[in-house]
N, C-alpha and C positions, 0 to 999 in steps of 0.2 A: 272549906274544911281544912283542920290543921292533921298533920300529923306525927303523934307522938313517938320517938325515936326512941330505941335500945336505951340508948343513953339518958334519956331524958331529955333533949331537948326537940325544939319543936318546928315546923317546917312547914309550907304552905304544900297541900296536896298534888301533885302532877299528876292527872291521867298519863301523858305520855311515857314517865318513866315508869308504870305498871304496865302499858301493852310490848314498853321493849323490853322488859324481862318477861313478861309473857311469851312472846313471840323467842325469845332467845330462849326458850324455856324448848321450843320446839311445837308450837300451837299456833294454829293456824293466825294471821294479823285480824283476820273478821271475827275469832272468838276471841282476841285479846283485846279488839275494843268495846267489843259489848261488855266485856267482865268491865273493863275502865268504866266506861261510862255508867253501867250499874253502881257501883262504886260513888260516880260522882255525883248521883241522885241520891242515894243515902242524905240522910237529915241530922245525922250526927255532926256535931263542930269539931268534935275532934276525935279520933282513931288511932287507936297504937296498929303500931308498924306490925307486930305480930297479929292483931284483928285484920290484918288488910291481908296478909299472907296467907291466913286461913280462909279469908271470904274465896280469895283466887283459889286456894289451892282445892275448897269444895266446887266451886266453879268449874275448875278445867275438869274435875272427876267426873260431875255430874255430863259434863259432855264427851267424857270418855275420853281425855285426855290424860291416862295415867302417867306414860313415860314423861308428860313433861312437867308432871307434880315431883318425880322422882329425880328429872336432870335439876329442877329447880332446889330442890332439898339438898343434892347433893352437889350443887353449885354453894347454897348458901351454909352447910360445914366446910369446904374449904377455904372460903372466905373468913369462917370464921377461927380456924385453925390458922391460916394466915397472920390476922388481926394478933392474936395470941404470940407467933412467931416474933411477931415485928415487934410488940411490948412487950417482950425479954430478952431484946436484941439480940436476936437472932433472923438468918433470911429465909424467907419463907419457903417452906420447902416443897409445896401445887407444884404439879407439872402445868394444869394448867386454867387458866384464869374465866375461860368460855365455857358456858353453858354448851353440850353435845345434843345431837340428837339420837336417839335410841334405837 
């Protein structure tokens, strides 16, 4: 499976880089590889980055994993508040760059 980036371009799938933001997310590593591996049995060829966010982020809910949809959400506005800082050269102004647990 590919997957399609923010930006447009395109990337070979990693399970493992979805169970470590899972797990940095604050969820357990045995729910964050079942969500992968679900993931990697999909039959679609290619996935946007934002369909792969929402299959997890229905995932960790349905297993009652709220706080880590919400350290994950607001992991991924700072990041992107960041991105923004750095292409207006300016330094980014996160305290800090890790995902918390709640």
């Amino acid at each position: 499976m590919q997957v399609r980036k923010q930006d447009g371009t395109t990337e070979a799938f990693m399970p493992e880089k979805v169970v470590v933001s899972i797990v940095k997310s604050g969820a357990p590593y045995k729910d964050a590889r079942n969500i992968a591996d679900s993931l990697s049995r999909r039959s679609e060829n290619t996935m946007t980055s934002s369909d792969i966010r929402d299959f997890v982020h229905s995932e960790l809910q349905s297993k009652g994993h709220t706080s880590s949809v919400e350290n994950w959400t607001r992991y991924e506005t700072e990041m992107k508040h960041d991105r923004t800082e750095s292409l207006a050269g300016r330094a980014p102004t996160t305290k800090s760059k890790h995902l918390t647990h709640a």
